[in-house]
N, C-alpha and C positions, 0 to 999 in steps of 0.2 A: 480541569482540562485533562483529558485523557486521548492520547495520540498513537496509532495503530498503524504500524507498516503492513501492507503485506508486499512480502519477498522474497523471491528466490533466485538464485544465479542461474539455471537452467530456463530458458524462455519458451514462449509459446504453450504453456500449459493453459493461459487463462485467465493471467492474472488481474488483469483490468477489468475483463468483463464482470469479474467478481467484485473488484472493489466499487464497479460502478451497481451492481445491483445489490451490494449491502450496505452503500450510502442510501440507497433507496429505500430499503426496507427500514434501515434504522428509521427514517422518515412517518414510514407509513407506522411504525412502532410511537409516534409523537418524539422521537430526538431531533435533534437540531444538530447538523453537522458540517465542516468547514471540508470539502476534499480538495484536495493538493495534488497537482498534477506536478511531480517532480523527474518524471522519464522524459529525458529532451525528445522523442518521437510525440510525445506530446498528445497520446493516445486516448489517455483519459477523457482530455478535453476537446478531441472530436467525438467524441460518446456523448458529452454533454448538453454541445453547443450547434446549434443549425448554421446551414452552409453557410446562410449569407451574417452569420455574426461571425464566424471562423472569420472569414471574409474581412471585414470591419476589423478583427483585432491585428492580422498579419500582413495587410495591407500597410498598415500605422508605423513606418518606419523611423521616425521622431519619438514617436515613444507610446509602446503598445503596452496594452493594459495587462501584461503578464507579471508571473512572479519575478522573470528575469530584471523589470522595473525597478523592483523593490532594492535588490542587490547589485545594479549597474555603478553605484557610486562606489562603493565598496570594488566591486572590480577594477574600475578605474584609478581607484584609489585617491577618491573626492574629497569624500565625506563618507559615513556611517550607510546603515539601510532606510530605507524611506517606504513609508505605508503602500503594503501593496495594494490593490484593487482587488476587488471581490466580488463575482459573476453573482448575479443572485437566480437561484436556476426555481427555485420557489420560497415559501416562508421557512422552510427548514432545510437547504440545501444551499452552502455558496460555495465556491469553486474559485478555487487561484491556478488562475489556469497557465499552463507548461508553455514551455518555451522552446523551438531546435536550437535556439542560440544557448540555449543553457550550458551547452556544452563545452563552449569555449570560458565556462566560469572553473572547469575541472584544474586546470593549470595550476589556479591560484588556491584554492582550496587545498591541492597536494603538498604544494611549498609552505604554504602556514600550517596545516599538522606539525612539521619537524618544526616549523620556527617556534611554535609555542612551548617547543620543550628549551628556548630561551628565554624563556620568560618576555617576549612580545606582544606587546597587549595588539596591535595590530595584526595580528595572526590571531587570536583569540576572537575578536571581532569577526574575522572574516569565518573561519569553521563554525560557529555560531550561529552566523546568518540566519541560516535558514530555521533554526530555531525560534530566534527573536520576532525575525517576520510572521512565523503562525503564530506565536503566542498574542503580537500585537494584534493582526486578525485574527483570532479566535476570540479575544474579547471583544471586540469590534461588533464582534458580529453574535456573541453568543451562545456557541456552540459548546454542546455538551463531548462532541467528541470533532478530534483531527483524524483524517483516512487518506493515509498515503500511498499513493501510488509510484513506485521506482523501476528508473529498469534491471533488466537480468546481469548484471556483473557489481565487481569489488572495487567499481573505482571511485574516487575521491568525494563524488557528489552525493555518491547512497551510503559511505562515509560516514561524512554530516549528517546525512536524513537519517539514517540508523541512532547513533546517538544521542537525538534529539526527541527518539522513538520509546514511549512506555510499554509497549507491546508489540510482538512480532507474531506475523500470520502468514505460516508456508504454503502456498497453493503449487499442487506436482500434478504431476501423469502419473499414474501408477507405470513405470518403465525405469529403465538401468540406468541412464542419465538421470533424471530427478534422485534417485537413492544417492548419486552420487555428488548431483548438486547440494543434497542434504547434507554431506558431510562436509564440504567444501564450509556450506555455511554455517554449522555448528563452530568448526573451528576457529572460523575469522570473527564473528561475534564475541567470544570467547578474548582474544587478541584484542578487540578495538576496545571493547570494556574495557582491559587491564590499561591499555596504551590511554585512552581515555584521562582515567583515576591520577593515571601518573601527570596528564596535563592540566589536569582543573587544579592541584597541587601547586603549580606552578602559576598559576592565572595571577599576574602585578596589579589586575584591579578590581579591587573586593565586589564594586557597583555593578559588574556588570554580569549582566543576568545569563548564565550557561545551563546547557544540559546536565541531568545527571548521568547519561549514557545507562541506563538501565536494558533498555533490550531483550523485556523477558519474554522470552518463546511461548504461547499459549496455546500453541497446535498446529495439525496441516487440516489441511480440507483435500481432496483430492478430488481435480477436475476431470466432467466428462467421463465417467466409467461406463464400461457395458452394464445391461441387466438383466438376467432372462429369471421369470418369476420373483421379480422385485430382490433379487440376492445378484452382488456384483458377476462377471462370467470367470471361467477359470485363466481366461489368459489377464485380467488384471488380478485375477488373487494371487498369481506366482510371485508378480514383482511390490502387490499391495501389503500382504503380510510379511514382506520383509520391511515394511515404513516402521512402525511400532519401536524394533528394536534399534533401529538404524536413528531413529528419534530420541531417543534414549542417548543414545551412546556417546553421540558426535552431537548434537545440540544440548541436550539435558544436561553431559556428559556423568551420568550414569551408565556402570560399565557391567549391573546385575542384569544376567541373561533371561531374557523375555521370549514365552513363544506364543505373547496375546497376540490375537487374530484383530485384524483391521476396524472390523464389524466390533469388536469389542473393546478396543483400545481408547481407552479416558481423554485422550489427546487427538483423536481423529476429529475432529469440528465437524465434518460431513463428507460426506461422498455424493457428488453433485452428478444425474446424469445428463446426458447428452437430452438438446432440445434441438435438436435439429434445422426445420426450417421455419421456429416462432424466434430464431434470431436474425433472418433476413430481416422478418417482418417489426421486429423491435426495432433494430436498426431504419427501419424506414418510417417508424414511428416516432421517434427519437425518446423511447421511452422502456424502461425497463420489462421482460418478458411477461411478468407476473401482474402487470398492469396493461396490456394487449385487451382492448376491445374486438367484440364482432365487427364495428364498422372497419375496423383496421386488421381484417381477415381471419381471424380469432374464434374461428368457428366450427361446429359438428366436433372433431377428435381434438383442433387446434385447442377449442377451448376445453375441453378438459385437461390439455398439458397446459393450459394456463392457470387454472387452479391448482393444479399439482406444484407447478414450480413454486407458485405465490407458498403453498405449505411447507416444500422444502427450504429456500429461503428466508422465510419465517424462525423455522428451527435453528439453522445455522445462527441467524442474527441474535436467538433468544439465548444460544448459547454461547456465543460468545460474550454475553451481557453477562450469565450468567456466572461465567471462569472470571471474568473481572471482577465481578461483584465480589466473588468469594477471597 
């Protein structure tokens, strides 16, 4: 089982639409993968799921088929977690799909971080959670990898989701906010790790199964760039070739001065551009860009940015397989 956040504190770069089309590709690559809608706006999982199932799960006010399910006794402070439900979106694709109420789960996640530094096995449960839940749906179901989707800040929920996380994937804008949300979140990775070590140290019960809080950084991908002759434009290379060192520094936290170029740089995943308007048309297909038929408007220039993307997405996916594997 191998489990991928991608995350960044800075919003609006991308980041969803990227994780929902590298669970896809993983797919069409023959993986089999579990995605986790863990952002309470719950983004993911209208990317996934047609109106009228949206419909059908948050309608369900007794008890919807979300991850929030899994974890309500545990909030309530019942019982333990209970098997979530698992959208099956095809034979290699299931979805535990997000919640807005999730957010009222933030509370109690914050208060058990410090309680576990008493030795509280009931605080240890709770930060856990979300752990225990994909791991039991993950075997459930089979999946060669977990891909989680978080929202943009350092609170309590992406917490848990981080240290429950084998890999971390920064999706930015090439812009002065992202450089700076990059530092932001070298540093607190950095912090929950260590704060982490020091709690599972303390864990009163050997039986239960915790993260190892690993969290290793594997790269950024940088969304939506300009491109004029297939080479990024000069207003994202000013704030792009400062990522390299700035990834380095504050996430790597290597402090040996770099002046590789973006284009060059062993940790850039990809530079994804701009597809303009084959994302209305995804969107109304309910299906990934790179997968857009002519019947679903994918035609004359469209369809050649549909092979295009399907190749750039391709690479992105092969290489992140690739960083893993090694």
């Amino acid at each position: 089982m191998k489990t991928i956040v991608f995350f960044n504190n800075k919003g609006g770069v991308g980041k969803t639409t990227l994780v929902y089309h590298f669970t896809y590709m993983l797919a069409e690559l023959g993986y089999k993968s579990l995605a986790i809608d863990l952002d309470p706006q719950a983004n993911l999982t209208s990317m996934f799921l047609s109106d009228s199932r949206l419909q059908e799960i948050y309608d369900n006010e007794l008890s919807r088929p979300t991850i929030l399910e899994s974890i309500r006794p545990l909030n309530r402070g019942t019982s333990d977690i209970q098997i979530a439900h698992i959208e099956n979106i095809n034979d290699k694709i299931g979805l535990l799909a997000g919640d807005l109420e999730l957010s009222l789960f933030e509370d109690k996640l914050s208060s058990s971080w410090g309680n576990c530094l008493n030795r509280d096995e009931a605080a240890f449960r709770i930060v856990s959670s979300f752990y225990r839940v994909i791991a039991e749906a993950n075997h459930r179901f089979g999946a060669d990898f977990n891909i989680i989707d978080i929202g943009p800040n350092f609170g309590a929920i992406n917490r848990a989701t981080l240290i429950a996380a084998d890999y971390v994937i920064v999706p930015m804008a090439a812009d002065l906010f992202s450089l700076q949300g990059l530092k932001n979140l070298g540093n607190r990775l950095e912090d929950w790790h260590t704060q982490w070590e020091d709690r599972v140290s303390r864990n009163p019960e050997p039986t239960l199964a915790l993260p190892k809080g690993d969290m290793k950084p594997l790269g950024y991908v940088i969304m939506q760039h300009g491109i004029k002759e297939s080479r990024p434009v000069k207003s994202y290379l000013k704030w792009a070739n400062r990522i390299p060192q700035v990834f380095r520094q504050f996430v790597l936290k290597d402090n040996v001065h770099s002046n590789i170029a973006v284009e060059n740089d062993e940790y850039c995943i990809a530079l994804l551009k701009h597809y303009h308007s084959l994302i209305p048309m995804a969107m109304e297909a309910r299906k990934p860009i790179f997968l857009l038929k002519p019947s679903e408007g994918a035609i004359g220039a469209h369809l050649g940015a549909v092979r295009n993307s399907y190749s750039d997405f391709k690479a992105l996916t092969e290489k992140i397989l690739s960083i893993i594997g090694s």
